[in-house]
C-alpha positions as CSV (number, residue, x, y, z in Angstrom):
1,X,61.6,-1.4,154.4
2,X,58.0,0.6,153.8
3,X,58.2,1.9,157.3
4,X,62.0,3.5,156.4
5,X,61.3,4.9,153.0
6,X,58.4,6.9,154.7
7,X,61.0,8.0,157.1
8,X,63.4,8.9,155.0
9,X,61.0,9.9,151.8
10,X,62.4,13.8,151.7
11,X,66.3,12.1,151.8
12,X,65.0,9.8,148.7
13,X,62.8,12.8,146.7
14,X,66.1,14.9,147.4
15,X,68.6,12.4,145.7
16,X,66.3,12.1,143.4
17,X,65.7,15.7,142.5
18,X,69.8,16.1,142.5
19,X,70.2,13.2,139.7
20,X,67.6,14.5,137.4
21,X,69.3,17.6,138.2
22,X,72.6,16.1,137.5
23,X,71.4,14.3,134.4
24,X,69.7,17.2,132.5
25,X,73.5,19.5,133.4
26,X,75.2,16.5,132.0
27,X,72.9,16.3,128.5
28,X,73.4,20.2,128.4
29,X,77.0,19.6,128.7
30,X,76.9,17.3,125.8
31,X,74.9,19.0,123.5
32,X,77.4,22.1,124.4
33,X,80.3,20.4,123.4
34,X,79.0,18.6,120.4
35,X,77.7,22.4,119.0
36,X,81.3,23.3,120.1
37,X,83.2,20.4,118.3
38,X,80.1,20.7,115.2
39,X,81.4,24.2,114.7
40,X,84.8,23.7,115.1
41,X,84.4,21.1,111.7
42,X,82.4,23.6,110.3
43,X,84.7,26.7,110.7
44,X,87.7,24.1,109.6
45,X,85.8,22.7,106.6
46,X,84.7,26.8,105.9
47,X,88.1,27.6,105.8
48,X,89.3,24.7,103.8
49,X,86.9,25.6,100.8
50,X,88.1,29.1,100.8
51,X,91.5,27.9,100.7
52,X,90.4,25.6,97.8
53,X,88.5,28.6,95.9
54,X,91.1,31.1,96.7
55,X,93.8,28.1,94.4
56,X,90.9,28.0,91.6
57,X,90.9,32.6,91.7
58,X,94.7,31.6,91.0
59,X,94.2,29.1,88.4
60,X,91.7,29.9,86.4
61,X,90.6,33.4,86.8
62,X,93.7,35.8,87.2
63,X,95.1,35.2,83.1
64,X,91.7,36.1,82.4
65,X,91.7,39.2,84.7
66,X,95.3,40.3,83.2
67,X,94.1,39.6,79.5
68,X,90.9,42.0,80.1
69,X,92.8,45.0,82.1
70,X,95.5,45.3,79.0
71,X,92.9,45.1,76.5
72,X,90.5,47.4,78.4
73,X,93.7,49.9,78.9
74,X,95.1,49.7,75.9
75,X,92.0,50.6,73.9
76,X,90.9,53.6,77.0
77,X,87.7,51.4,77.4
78,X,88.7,51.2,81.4
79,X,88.7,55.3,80.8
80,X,84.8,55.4,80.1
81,X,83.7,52.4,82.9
82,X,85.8,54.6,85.4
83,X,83.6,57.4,84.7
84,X,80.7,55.6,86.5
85,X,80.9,56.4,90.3
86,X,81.3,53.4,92.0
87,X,79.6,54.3,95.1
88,X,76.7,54.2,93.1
89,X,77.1,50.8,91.4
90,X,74.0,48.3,93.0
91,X,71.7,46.7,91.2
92,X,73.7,46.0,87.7
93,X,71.2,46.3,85.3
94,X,70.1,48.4,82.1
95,X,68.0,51.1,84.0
96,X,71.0,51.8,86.6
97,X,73.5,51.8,83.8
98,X,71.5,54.5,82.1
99,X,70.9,56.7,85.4
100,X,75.1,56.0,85.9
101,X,76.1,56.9,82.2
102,X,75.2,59.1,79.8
103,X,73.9,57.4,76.2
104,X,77.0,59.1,74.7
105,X,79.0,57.3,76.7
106,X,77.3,53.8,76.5
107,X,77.6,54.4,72.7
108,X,81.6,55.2,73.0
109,X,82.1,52.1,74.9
110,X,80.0,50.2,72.8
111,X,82.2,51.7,69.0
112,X,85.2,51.2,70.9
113,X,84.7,47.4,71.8
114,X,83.4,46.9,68.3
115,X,86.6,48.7,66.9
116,X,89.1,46.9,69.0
117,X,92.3,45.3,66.8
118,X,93.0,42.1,66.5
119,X,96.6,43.0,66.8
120,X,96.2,44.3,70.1
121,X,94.6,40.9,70.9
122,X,97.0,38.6,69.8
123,X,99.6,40.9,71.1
124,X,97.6,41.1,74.8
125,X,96.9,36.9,74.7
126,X,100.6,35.8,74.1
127,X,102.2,38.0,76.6
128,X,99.6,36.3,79.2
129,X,98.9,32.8,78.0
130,X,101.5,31.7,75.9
131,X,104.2,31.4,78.9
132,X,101.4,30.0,81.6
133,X,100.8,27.4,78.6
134,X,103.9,26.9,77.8
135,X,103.1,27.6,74.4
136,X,106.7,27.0,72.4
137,X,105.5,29.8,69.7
138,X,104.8,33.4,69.6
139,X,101.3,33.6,67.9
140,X,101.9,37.6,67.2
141,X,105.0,36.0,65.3
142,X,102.8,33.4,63.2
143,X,100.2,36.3,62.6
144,X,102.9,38.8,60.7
145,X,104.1,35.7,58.7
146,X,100.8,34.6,57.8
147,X,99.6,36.0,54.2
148,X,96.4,37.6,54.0
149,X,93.8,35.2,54.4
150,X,95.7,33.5,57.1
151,X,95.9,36.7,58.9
152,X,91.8,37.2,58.7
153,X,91.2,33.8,60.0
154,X,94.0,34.8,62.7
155,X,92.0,37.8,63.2
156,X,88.3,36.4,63.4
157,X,89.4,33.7,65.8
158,X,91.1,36.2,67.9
159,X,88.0,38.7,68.5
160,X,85.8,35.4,68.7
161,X,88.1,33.9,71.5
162,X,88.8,37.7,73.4
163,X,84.7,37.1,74.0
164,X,84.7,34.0,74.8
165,X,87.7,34.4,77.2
166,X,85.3,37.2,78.9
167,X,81.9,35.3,79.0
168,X,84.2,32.7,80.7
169,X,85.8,34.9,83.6
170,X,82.2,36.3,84.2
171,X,81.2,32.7,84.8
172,X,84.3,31.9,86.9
173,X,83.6,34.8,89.0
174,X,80.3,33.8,89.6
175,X,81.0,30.3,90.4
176,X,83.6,31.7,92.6
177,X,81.2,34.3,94.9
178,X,78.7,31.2,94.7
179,X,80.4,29.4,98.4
180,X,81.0,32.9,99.9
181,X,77.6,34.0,99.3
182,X,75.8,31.0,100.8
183,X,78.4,30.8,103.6
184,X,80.4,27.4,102.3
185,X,83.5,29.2,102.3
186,X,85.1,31.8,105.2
187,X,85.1,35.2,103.7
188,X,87.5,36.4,105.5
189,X,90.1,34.0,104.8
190,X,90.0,35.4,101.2
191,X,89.4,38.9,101.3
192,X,92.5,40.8,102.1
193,X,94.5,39.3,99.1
194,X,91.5,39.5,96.5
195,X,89.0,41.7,97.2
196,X,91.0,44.5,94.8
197,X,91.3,42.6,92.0
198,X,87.9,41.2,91.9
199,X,86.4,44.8,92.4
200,X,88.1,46.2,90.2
201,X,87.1,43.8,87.2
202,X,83.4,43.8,88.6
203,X,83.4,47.6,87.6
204,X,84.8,46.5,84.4
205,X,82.5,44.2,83.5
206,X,80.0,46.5,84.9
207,X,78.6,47.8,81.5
208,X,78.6,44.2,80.0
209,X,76.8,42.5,83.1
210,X,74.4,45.6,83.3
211,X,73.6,45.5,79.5
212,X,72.5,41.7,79.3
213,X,70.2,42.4,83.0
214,X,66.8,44.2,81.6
215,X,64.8,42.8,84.2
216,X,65.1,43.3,88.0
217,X,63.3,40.0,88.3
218,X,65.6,37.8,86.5
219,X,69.4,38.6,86.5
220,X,72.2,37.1,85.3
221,X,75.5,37.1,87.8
222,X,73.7,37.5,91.2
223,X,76.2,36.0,93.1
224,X,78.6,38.2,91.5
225,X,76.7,40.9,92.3
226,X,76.0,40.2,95.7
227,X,79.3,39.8,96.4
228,X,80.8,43.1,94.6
229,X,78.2,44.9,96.8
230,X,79.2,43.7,99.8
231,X,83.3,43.8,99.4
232,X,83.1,47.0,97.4
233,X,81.1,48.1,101.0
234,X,83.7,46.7,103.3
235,X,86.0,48.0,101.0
236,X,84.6,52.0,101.1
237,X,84.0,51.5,105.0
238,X,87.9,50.5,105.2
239,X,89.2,53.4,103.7
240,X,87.1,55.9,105.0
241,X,88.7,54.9,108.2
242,X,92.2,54.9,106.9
243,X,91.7,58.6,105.6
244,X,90.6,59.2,108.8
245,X,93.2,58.1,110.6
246,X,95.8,59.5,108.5
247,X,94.1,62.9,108.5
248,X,94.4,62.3,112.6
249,X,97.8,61.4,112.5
250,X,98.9,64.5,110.4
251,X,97.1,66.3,112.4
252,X,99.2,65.1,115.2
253,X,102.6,65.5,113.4
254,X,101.3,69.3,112.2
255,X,100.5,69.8,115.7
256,X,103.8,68.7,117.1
257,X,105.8,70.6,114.6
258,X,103.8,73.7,115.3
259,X,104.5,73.4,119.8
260,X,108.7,72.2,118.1
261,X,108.5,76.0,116.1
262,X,107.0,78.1,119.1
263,X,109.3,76.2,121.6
264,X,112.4,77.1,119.4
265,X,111.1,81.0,119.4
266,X,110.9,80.9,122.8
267,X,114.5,79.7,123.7
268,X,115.6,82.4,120.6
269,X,114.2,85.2,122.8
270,X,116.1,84.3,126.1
């Protein structure tokens, strides 16, 4: 037996080369499909929570959105945020808002909130909430009813709930950018059908966010923040290259039109 394992020792150091070799391909194969299958779960399970966040964007943050872009329009506070180039919008916080806006302009925004009526508010709230509710009574109808006092304590609770109804989308939207921001939830599953809306309220709430942020150190609505800079860029990079295109494809159609017109000459003078 000694004698033909010392013949044969290359045959046996051989086999055994080939196993270890076959051993350590197998493991790799292994490990390459449990990363495979481990990202699968984790690209399904990333997907899953967008879905899930995308039904909460629905549920609880779009009223809110609707209720803040009718009182913003209706009282031309949307007018002086929409002064503030956009492209410029980073770091949300007092300093940038004063290098963005003029004090004039901080003070206008900041009369006009003050002075907004709580007309307008009741007015803005039951169009949006009453039916989602299913409210069976027209609060703007119980406010002209209501005698004097009535009507203040109408009033008061109105301009105390339009704020609270803000400080609450603020937090919704930060909860929201939370699972996007730390990768939970697939970005792009999401994006297409919400990136306006949420940008555009991000600018609104702009002067608010950037007001209550007078430290670069410690901010309120990071995640908010994070995420309006980095859709608002994907955003800006996606219609630069529309423009472009379009300008292309006029180009093309001018160009065609011009060779149709000197084509038609040409025939004209045979």
């Amino acid at each position: 037996m000694n004698i033909w394992i010392e013949h044969n020792q290359n045959l046996i150091d051989f086999i055994s080369k080939l196993m270890t070799i076959l051993a350590v391909g197998f493991a790799a194969i292994q490990a390459s499909l449990l990363k495979r299958d481990f990202e699968v779960k984790n690209r399904r399970a990333s997907i899953e929570k967008a879905v899930e966040l995308s039904k909460f964007y629905a549920d609880e943050i779009l009223n809110d959105i609707a209720y803040i872009f009718y009182v913003y329009k209706m009282t031309n506070l949307d007018q002086i945020c929409n002064r503030i180039d956009s492209e410029l919008i980073h770091l949300f916080d007092i300093q940038e808002l004063s290098d963005l806006l003029s004090k004039k302009d901080i003070d206008e925004y900041n009369n006009k909130f003050k002075s907004i009526q709580p007309e307008l508010l009741i007015v803005a709230y039951s169009n949006i909430y009453s039916i989602e509710q299913g409210l069976s009574f027209n609060i703007f109808e119980e406010y002209q009813s209501a005698n004097p006092n009535a009507k203040r304590q109408i009033a008061n609770k109105m301009t105390v709930n339009f704020n609270n109804i803000k400080g609450r989308l603020m937090n919704n939207l930060e909860y929201f950018a939370m699972s996007f921001n730390d990768g939970v939830a697939d970005e792009a599953t999401v994006y297409q059908s919400l990136h306006q809306s949420f940008i555009k309220i991000a600018k609104l709430l702009y002067i608010d966010i950037a007001t209550i942020n007078k430290s670069e150190c410690d901010k309120y609505y990071t995640h908010l923040i994070d995420m309006f800079n980095r859709w608002h860029s994907i955003y800006l990079e996606n219609y630069r290259e529309e423009c472009l295109k379009e300008s292309e494809l006029r180009d093309r159609i001018n160009e065609l039109k011009s060779n149709k017109t000197e084509i038609s000459k040409r025939r004209k003078r045979r």
